[in-house]
N, C-alpha and C positions, 0 to 999 in steps of 0.2 A: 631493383637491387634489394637483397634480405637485410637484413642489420645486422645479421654473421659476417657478408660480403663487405658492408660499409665496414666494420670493424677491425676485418682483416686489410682495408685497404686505408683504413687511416683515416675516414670521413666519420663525422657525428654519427653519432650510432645511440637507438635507446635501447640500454643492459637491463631494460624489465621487457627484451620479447620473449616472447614465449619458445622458441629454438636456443635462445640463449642460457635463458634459465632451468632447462631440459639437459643443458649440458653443466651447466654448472650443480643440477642437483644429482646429479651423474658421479662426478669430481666429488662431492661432498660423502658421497657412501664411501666411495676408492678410499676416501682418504682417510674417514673413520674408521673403515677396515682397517688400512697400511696403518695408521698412527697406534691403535689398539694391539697391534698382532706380535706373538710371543718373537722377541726376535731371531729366533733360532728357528724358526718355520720359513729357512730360507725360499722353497720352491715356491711356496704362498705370498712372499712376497715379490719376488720376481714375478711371478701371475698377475698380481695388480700391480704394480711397477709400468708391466708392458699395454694391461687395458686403459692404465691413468694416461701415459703419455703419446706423445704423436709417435717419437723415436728413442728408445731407450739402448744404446749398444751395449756388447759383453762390457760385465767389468764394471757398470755405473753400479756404486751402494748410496743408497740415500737413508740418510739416517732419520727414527722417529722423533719428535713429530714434525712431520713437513707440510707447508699450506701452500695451497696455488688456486686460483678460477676456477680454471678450465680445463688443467693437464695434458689437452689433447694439441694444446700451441707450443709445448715444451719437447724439444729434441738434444740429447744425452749423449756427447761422443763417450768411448771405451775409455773403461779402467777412469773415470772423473768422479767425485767424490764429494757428496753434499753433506755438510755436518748437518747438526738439527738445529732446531728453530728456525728453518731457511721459509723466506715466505716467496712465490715464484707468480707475480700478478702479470698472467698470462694472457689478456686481451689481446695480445698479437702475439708473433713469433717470439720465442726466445730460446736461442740456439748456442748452448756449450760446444766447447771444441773436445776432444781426446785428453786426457792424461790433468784431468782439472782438479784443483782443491779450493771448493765451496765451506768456508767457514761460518761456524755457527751464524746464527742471526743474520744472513746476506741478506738483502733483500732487494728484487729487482720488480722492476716496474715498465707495464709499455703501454699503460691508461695515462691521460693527461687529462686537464680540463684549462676551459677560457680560464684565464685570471680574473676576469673583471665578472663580479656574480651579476650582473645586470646579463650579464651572455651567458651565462652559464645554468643560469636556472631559469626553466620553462613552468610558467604555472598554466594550465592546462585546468579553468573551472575549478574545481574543486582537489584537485592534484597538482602536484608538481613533481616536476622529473629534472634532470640535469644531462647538461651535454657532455659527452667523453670521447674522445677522440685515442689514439690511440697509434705509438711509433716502436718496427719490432727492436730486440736488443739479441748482440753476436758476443760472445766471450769466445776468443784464438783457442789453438790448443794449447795445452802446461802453461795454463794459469793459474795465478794463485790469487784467489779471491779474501782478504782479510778478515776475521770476523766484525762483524757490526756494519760493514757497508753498504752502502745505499747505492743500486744502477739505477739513472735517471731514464725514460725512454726515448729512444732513437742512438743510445750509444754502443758505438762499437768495441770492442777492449780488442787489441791484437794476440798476437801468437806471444808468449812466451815472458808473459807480463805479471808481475807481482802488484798486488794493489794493498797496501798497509794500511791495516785495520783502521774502521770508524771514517774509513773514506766517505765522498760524497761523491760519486762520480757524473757530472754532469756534462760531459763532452768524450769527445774520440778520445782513445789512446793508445798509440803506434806499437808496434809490435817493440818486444826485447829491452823492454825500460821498468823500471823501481817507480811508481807515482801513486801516491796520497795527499791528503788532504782535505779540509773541506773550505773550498772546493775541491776536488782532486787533479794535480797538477804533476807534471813530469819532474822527479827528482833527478835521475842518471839513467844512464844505459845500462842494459845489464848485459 
């Protein structure tokens, strides 16, 4: 199995192989391009928009400057809306729904590591490396993502969810509910 394959599948993976870092030095142009580019050169940014990401549908604006890995694990339902400063740690899937508002500064995540650094860091002779493991993250459609929140990996956010700013989201949360916090926890239904 490659360490693209482990990584997409949630097992230890080492993020210095070399398919990896072909993709992320890939990611790093895209991004320099988009983050640099006049904003009014719309066609040019829809052009790299579509070669950054896996899936980008009509209607997604991602505002500059936007940071991710890998771009090519991120999929953008229609008309969803990424403010700026959004940082998108792509090691696995992370899939927006339709009709979303991503507020400044989000920042989601689907890299993990052991807690206990006796696991987690491999010294290798004269090197060391570190384990990362890796769980994807699903945002519903017409959600509203707060600015300054943190998605933890492995969570899912449902359909039709507002998440209030400076959240910390470290668990599921069901569709058609108001929930923040840090932790971030279900206030009401909406």
């Amino acid at each position: 199995m490659t360490e693209k394959e482990k990584m997409m599948k949630g097992d230890a993976y080492d993020s210095r192989d070399p398919e990896l870092l072909k993709m992320y030095h890939r990611a790093r142009k895209l991004l320099q391009a988009y983050n640099s580019l006049d904003s009014e050169l719309l066609e040019e940014r829809e052009r790299l928009l579509t070669e950054l990401l896996l899936h980008k549908a009509s209607g997604v604006w991602i505002e500059a400057p936007f940071f991710c890995d890998y771009g090519a694990n991120i999929s953008i339902g229609e008309n969803t809306f990424v403010n700026t400063n959004c940082m998108f740690i792509d090691n696995n899937k992370i899939t927006i729904g339709k009709n979303g508002l991503i507020a400044p500064f989000v920042q989601i995540y689907t890299a993990t590591h052991p807690l206990r650094a006796s696991e987690r860091i491999i010294e290798d002779g004269n090197s060391t490396r570190y384990l990362t493991n890796t769980k994807p993250v699903v945002i519903g459609d017409n959600a509203w993502i707060g600015g300054n929140s943190i998605i933890f990996p492995g969570v899912t956010i449902g359909n039709n969810v507002t998440i209030g700013a400076g959240s910390v989201v470290t668990k599921d949360i069901p569709d058609n509910v108001l929930a923040y916090g840090n932790p971030c926890k279900v206030i009401r239904s909406l």
